[in-house]
N, C-alpha and C positions, 0 to 999 in steps of 0.2 A: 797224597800230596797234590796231585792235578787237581782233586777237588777243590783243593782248599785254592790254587790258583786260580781257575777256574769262576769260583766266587771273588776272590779277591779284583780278580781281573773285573769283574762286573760290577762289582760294589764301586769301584775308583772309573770304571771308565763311565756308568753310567750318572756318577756326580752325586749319587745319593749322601752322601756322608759330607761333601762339599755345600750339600743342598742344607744338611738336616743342624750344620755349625753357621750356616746364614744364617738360615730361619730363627735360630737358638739365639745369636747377637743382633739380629733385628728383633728380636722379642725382649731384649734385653734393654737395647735402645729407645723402644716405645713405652715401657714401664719406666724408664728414665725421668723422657720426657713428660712422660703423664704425674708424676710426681713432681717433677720442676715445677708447672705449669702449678697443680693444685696447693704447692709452695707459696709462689706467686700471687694467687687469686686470697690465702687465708692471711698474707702478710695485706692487702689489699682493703681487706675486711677490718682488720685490726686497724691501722689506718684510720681508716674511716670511722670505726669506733672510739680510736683515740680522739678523735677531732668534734665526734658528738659529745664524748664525754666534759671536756673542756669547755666548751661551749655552755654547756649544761651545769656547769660548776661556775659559771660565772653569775647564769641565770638564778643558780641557788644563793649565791651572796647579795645578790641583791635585793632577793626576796626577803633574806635574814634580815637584813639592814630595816627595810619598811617594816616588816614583822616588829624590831625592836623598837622604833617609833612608834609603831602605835600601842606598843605595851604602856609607853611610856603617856601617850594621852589618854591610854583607856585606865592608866593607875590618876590620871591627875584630874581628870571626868569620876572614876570613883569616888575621890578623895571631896570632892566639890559638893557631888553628891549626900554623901558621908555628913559632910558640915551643912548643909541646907536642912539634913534630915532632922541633925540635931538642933538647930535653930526651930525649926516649926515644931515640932516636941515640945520645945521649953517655952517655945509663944501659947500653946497650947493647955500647958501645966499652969499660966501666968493667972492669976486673979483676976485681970483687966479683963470686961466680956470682946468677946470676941470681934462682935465687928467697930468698936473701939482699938484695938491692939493695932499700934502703929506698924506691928513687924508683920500681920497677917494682911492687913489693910496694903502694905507693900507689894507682899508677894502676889497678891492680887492685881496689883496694878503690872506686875512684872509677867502676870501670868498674860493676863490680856494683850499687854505688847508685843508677846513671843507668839501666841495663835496667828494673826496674819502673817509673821512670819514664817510662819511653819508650814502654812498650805501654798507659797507661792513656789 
């Protein structure tokens, strides 16, 4: 039984067990903190993602918008197309020689006025 006093006396006087229930709740506290903080920094991140994303989603409707304009002039430049093709087909199929045909004789004069246009 003296031993056992003995030690006990030495266990408590020398603080070990006072020592070893700090160190345990300071270890407890710094894993705390260090979780708050990495809390902190990923709510930070998100944040800042939300705010690209956003931003990013506005750039995308506007891009839709022009996208869908120019569907719209590049179906009505087809379509233009489309009817020019079949006009010069039928000027083409016509009886009239050719450089008599008022419609080819046209498009000639049309074609000429649009070249200087094209290279300035």
């Amino acid at each position: 039984m003296e031993t056992v006093s003995i030690i006990l006396n030495f266990l408590l006087a020398s603080g070990l067990v006072g020592t070893l229930l700090f160190f345990r709740a300071k270890r407890r506290q710094e894993v705390a903190q260090a979780d708050s903080a990495e809390i902190s920094n990923t709510e930070q991140v998100v944040k800042i993602q939300a705010e690209h994303i956003t931003r990013l989603d506005g750039r995308v409707e506007k891009l839709e918008e022009k996208v869908d304009k120019l569907e719209v002039i590049i179906d009505r430049k087809d379509s233009e197309i489309d009817r020019k093709q079949t006009i010069i087909r039928q000027a083409y199929k016509c009886k009239t020689p050719q450089d008599e045909c008022p419609v080819l004789i046209m498009r000639a004069k049309i074609e000429q006025r649009q070249k200087p246009q094209n290279h300035e």
